[in-house]
KOLTITI-920699 format. One record per residue: x, y, z of N, C-alpha, C in turn. Coordinates in steps of 0.02 Angstrom, whole numbers, plus 50000, padded with zeros to 5 digits. Example, Ala and Ser with C-alpha at 12.3 -4.5 7.8 and 13.67 -1.06 7.14 Angstrom:
BEGIN
506604971650390506154977550390506604983550390;506424988850354506844994750357506455000250394;
//
This chain:
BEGIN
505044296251271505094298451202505734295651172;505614293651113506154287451062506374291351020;506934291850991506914294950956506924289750863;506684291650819506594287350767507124290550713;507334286450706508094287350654507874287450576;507304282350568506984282350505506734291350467;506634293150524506304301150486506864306350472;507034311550416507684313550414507614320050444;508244321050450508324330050441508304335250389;507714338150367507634342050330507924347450338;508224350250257508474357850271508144361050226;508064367150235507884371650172508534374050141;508624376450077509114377450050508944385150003;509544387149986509104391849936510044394149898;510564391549901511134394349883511374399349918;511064401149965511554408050005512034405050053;512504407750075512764407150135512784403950206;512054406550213511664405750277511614398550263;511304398650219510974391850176511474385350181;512054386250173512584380850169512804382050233;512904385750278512964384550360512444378950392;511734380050373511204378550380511144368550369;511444368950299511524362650259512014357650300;512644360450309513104354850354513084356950424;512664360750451512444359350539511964355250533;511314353550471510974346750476511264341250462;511744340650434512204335350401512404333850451;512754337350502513034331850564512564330750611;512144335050604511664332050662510984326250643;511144324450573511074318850547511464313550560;512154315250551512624311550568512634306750652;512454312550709512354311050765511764306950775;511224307450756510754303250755510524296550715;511174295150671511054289750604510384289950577;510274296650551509424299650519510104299650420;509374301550389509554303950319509604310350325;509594312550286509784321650277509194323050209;508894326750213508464330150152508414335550150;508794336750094508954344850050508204346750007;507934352050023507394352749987507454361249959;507434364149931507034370549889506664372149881;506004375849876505754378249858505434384049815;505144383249766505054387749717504544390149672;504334395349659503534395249618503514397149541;504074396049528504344396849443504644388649425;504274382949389504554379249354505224380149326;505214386349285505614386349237506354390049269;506424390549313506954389349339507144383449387;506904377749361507114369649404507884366949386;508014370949332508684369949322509174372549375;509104378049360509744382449438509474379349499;508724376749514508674374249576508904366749580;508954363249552509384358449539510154360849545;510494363549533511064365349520511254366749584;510834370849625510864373349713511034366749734;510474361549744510314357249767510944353749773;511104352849692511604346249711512354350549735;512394355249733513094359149759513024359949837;512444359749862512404357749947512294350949972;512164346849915512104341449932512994335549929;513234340549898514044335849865514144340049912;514064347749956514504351450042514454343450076;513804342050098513644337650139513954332950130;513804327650071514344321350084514954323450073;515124328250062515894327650067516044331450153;515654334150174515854332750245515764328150304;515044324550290514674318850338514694313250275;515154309550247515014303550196514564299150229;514444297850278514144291550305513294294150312;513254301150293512734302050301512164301250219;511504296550224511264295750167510934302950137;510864306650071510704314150063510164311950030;509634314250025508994315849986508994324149947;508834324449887508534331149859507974331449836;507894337349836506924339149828506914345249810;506464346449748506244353249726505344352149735;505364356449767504544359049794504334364849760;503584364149710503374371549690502914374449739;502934380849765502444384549783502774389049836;502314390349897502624395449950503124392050003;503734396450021504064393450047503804389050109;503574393750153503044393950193502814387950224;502144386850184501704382450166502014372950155;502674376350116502944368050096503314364750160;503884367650182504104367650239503694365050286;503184365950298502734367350360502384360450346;502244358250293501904351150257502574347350272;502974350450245503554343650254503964340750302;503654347350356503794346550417503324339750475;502984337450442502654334950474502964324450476;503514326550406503924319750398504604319450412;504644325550457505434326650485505404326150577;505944323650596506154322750658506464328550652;506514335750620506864340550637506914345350584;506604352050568506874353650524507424362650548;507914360750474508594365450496508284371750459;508444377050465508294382750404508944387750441;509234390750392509624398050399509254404050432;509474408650461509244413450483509344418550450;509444417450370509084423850315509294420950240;509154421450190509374420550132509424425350073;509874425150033509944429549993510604425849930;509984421549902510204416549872510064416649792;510244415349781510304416249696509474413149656;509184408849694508484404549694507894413249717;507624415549693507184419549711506714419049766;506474412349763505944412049802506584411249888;506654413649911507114412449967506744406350025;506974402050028506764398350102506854401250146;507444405650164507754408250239507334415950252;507604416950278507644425350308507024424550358;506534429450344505884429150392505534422150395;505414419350341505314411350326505484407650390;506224410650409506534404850465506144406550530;505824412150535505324412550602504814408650590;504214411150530503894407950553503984401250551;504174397550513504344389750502504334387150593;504964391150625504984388550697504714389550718;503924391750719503304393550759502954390550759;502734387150683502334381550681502284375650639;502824373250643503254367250611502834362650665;502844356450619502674351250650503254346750693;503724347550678504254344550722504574349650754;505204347850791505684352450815505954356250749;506294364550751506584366350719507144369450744;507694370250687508284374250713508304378350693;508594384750694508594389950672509524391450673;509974391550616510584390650615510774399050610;511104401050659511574410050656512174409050609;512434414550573513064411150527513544418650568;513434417750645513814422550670514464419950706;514394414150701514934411350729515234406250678;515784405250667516164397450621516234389650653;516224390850733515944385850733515584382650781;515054378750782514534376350843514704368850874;515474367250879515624363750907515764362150984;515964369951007516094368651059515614371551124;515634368551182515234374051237514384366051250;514274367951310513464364151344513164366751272;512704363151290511934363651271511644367151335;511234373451293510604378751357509804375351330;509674373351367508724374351384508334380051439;508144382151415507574386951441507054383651482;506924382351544506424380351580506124382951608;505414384051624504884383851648504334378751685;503724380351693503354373851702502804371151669;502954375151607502594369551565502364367251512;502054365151483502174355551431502834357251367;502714364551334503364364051302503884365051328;504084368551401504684367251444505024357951462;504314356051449504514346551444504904345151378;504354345051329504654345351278505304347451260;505564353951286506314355751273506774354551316;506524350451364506914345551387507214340051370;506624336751345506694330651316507294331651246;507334336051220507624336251156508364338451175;508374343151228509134345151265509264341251278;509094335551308509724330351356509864326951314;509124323551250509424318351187510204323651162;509974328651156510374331151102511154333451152;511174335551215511534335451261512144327151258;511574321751233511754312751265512424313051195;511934315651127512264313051087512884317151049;512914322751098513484328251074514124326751118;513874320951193514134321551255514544328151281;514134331051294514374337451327513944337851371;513944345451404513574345051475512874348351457;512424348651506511694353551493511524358951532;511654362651529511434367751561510614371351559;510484368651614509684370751637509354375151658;509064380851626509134386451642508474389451659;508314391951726507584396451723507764402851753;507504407351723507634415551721507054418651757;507304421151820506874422751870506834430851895;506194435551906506414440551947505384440751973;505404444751996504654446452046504294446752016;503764445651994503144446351980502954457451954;502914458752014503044464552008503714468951964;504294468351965504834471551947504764473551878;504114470451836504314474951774503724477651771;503384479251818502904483851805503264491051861;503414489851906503464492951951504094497451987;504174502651986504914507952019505094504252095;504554500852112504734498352176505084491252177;505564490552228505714485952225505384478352273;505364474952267505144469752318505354469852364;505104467752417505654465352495505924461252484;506454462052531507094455352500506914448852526;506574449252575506134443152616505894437752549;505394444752515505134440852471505474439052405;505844443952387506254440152335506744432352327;506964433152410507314425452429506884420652421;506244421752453505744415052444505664414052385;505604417652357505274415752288505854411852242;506594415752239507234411652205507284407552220;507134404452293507174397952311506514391152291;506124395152278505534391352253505744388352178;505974395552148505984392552078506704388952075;507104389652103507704384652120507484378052137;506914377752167506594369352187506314366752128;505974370352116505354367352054506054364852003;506324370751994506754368451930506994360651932;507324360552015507704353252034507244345452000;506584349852032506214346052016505814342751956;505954349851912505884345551847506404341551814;507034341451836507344339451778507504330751820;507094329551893507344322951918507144318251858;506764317851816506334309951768507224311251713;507334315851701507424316151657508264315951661;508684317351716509234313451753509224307851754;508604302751757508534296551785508674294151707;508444297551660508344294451587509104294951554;509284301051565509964301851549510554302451593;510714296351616511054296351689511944297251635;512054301251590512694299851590512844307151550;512204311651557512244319751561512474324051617;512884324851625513234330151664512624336951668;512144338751714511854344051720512364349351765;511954354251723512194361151795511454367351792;511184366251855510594370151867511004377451863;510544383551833510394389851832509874392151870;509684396651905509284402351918509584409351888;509444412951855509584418751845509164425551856;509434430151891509064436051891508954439251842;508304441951789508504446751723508014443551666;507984445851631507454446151575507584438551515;507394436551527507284429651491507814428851428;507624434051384507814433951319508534435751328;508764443151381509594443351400509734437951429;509604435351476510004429351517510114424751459;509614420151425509654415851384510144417251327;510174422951295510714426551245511464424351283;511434427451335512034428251373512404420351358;511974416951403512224408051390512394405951358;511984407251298512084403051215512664407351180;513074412151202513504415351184514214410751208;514134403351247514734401451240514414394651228;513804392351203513424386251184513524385351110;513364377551119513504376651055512624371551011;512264376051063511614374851042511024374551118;510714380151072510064383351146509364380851124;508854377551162508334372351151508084377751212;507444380251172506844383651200506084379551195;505584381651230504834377851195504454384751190;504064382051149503724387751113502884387251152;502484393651174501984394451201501874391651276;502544393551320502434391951383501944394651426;501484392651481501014395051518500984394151569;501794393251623501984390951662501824397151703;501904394851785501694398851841502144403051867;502854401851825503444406751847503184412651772;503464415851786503604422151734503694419451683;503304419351614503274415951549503954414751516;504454410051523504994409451484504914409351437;504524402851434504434401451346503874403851278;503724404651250503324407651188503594414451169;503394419951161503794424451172504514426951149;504904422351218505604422851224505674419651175;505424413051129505644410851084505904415151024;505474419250999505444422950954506094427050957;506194429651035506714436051031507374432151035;507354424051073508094422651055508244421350994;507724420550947507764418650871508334423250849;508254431050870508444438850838509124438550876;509284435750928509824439050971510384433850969;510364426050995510854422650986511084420450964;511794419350978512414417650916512534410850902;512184405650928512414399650924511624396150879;511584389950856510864386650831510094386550893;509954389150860509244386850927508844383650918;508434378650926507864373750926507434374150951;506814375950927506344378450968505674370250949;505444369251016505254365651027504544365351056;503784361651021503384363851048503184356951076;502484357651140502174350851177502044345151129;501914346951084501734342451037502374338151000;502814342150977503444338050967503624333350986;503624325150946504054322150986504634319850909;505244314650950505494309750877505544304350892;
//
């Protein structure tokens, strides 16, 4: 998987806060990829194209005046936020959205918008927290499992791991089969076999993908504990957590799901990533 520089990074915008966090975390990660940047709005009142214009170009002059080298596009879209996003997603190598809005533009892009968008976006999406000031420092976390969107959010961690050069941290979140249904505990016999299983498999997925990015510093995880805490936990000193969305892997479901709840819980950008995704 290539990644294509020609397709940009879309953001949604809407004048809030969130919104301009949202705006220059795509701006550099435009920057990192020599992509364009496209500022878009959305709205179902014409007659306010003026103030949406006005949004537009005041996140668009944030951006080049923080990434100059980066080329900006603007766009006013009429109709559901929704709906447009999700169309325009299909000409983005990535799209960014805030994780709520409360923006002077009515029709809001952010808030609940930013779930579903990362559910069923045609490309990768990010989902930007404005809980932290800044997402510079700390690995990159992926969520692994075994399978096709656990590939997928691989593939996008190590690019995005290559071009941040920092390290990756590879993470699969493990406990018994039984333990959340059950007061009983497993035998420890069997609990060892099994950590060690998913300690292999894991090794084992990430060999193609060492070989591809031989100048990523990995560090394997196993963790004991509930998908959505462990993963929170991580991305609490990350500076960006890459999940896949609708996993149906043979370990305990990391991905689909968990996507949703790290959406609500962590402090750093998350990218949620489905089989179908590529750039």
């Amino acid at each position: 998987m290539t990644a294509n520089s020609s397709m940009p990074v879309l953001v949604g915008v809407d004048g809030s806060e969130p919104s301009s966090v949202a705006a220059l975390w795509a701006a550099k990660e435009a920057d990192l990829h020599n992509a364009p940047l496209r500022l878009m709005i959305v709205g179902e009142n014409p007659s306010r194209d003026d103030e949406a214009w006005e949004t537009l170009s005041n996140a668009a002059e944030l951006c080049r005046n923080d990434r100059p080298l980066v080329e900006v596009f603007e766009e006013i879209r009429h109709g559901r936020p929704i709906e447009e996003l999700l169309w325009a997603s299909a000409e983005a190598r990535l799209v960014a959205v805030g994780s709520r809005g409360l923006g002077r533009v009515a029709e809001s892009v952010l808030g609940s918008v930013s779930t579903a968008v990362a559910m069923h976006a045609r490309c990768p999406v990010a989902v930007i927290r404005d809980r932290r000031t800044s997402f510079t420092a700390g690995p990159v976390v992926v969520g692994v499992d075994e399978s096709a969107p656990s590939q997928a959010a691989l593939w996008f961690a190590f690019d995005a791991a290559a071009a941040r050069r920092t390290d990756l941290v590879a993470m699969h979140v493990w406990r018994p089969i039984t333990a959340e249904y059950s007061w009983i505990e497993a035998p420890s016999g069997a609990t060892w076999f099994s950590l060690d299983d998913a300690q292999q498999a894991l090794s084992g997925q990430l060999g193609q993908w060492r070989e591809s990015y031989p100048d990523v510093t990995v560090r394997e995880e196993v963790r004991f504990g509930h998908p959505v805490e462990e993963l929170t936990k991580a991305a609490s000193g990350a500076q960006l957590l890459v999940v896949g969305h609708r996993g149906r892997g043979g370990f305990e479901r990391l991905l689909g799901s968990v996507a949703h709840g790290v959406l609500h819980h962590a402090e750093c950008p998350i990218v949620v990533v489905r089989a179908s995704h590529t750039l």
